[in-house]
C-alpha positions in Angstrom: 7.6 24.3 35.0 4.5 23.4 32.7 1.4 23.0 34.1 0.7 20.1 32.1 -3.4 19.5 34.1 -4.1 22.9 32.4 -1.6 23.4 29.0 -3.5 23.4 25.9 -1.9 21.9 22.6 -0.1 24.4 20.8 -2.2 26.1 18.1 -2.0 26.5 14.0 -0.7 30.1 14.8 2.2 29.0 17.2 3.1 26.7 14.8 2.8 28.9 12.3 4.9 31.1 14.0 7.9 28.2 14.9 7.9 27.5 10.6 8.4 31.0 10.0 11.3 31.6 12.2 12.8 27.9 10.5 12.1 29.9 7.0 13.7 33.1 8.3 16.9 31.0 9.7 17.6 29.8 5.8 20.4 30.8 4.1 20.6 33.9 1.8 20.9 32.0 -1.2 17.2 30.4 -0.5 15.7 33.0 1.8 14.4 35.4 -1.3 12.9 32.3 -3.0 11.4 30.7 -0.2 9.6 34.4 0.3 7.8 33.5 -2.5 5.8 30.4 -1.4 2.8 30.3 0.6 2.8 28.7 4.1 -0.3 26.9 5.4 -1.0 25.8 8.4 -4.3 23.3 8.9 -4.9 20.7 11.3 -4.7 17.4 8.7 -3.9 17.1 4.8 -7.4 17.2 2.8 -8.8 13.5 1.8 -8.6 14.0 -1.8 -4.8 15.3 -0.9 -4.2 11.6 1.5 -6.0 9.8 -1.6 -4.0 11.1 -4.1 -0.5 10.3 -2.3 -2.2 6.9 -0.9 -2.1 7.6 2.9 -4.7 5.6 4.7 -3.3 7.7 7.9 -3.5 11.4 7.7 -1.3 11.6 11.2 1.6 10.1 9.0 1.9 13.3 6.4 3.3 16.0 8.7 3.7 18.7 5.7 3.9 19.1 1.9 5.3 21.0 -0.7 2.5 21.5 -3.4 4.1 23.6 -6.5 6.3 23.3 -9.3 10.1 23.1 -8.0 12.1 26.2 -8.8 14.5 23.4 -11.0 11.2 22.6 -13.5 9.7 26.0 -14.0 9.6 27.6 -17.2 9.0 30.8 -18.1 6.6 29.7 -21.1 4.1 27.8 -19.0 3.2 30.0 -16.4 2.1 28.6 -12.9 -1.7 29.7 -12.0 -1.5 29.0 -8.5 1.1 29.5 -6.0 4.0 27.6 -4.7 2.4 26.3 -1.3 4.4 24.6 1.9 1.5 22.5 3.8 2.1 22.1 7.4 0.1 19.3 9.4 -0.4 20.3 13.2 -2.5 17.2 14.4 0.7 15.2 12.7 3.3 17.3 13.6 2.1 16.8 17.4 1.2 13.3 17.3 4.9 13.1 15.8 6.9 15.0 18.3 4.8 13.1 21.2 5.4 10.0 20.1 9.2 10.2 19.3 10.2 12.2 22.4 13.5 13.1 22.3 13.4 16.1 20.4 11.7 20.2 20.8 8.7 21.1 18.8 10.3 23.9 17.5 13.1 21.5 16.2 10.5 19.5 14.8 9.0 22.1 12.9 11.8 23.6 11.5 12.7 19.8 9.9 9.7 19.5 8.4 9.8 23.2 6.8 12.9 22.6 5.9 12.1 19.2 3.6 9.7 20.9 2.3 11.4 23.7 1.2 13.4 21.5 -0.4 11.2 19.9 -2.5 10.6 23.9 -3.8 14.1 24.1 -4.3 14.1 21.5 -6.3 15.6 18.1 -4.3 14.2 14.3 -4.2 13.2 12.5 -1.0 16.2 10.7 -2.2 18.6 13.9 -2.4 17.4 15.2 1.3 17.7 11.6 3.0 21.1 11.6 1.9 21.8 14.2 3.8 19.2 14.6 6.5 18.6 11.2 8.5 16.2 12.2 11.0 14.2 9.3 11.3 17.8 7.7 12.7 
C-alpha cells in the first residue's frame, strides 16, 4: 500500500515516461508519424501560450498539440520548427485528483492521445465524437 504521509507527486519524467508508453501503444498506421513530433513535458502552459488560447486558468489546459496537422502540410511551405505535443503535469494532476475515478496512466495516455490527434489531423469536434471522456 502507498505511503501517502511520505509519497511525492509524480514527476515530469514519470509522466513523461506514462505518455511515451500511450505513443508506443498507437497503432501502426500512426506510430511512424507520431515518431516524428516532439513530446514536452513542463509543469504549466507558458502565459503568452494561456493568453493566446484565452485561459485565465493554466490548471484547465492539460496538453497541446502546437504544429501544423499532417492533413495541412505542404511540401512547398516548409515548417521551421517541429511538430510539438505539450503535456501539463500541475494540470494533468490537479485533473486526475479531482475527478477520481480513473489511473494516472489512463489519464495520460487520453490526453496524448487528443493531442496526437490534433497532429493527425482531427477537430475537437471529430475526437468528441468519438471520445467522451468528460462523461
Amino acid at each position: 500500500m502507498l505511503d501517502w504521509k511520505t509519497a511525492e507527486a509524480p514527476d515530469a519524467a514519470l509522466i513523461e515516461e506514462m505518455a511515451r508508453e500511450a505513443i508506443a501503444a498507437l497503432p501502426p498506421e500512426f506510430a511512424g508519424p507520431a515518431a516524428q513530433v516532439v513530446l514536452r513535458v513542463e509543469d504549466f502552459a507558458a502565459e503568452d501560450v494561456l493568453d493566446e488560447l484565452e485561459i485565465d486558468d493554466p490548471l484547465d489546459l492539460t496538453g497541446l498539440y502546437d504544429g501544423v496537422p499532417m492533413t495541412e502540410k505542404s511540401a512547398s511551405e516548409p515548417q521551421h520548427f517541429p511538430d510539438t505535443v505539450w503535456l501539463f503535469r500541475r494540470a494533468i494532476l490537479d485533473e486526475w485528483a479531482a475527478r477520481g475515478d480513473v489511473s494516472l496512466g489512463a489519464l495520460v495516455g487520453h490526453v496524448v492521445v487528443h493531442e496526437f490527434a490534433h497532429h493527425f489531423g482531427w477537430s475537437d469536434d471529430d475526437i468528441a465524437a468519438i471520445d467522451r471522456w468528460w462523461e
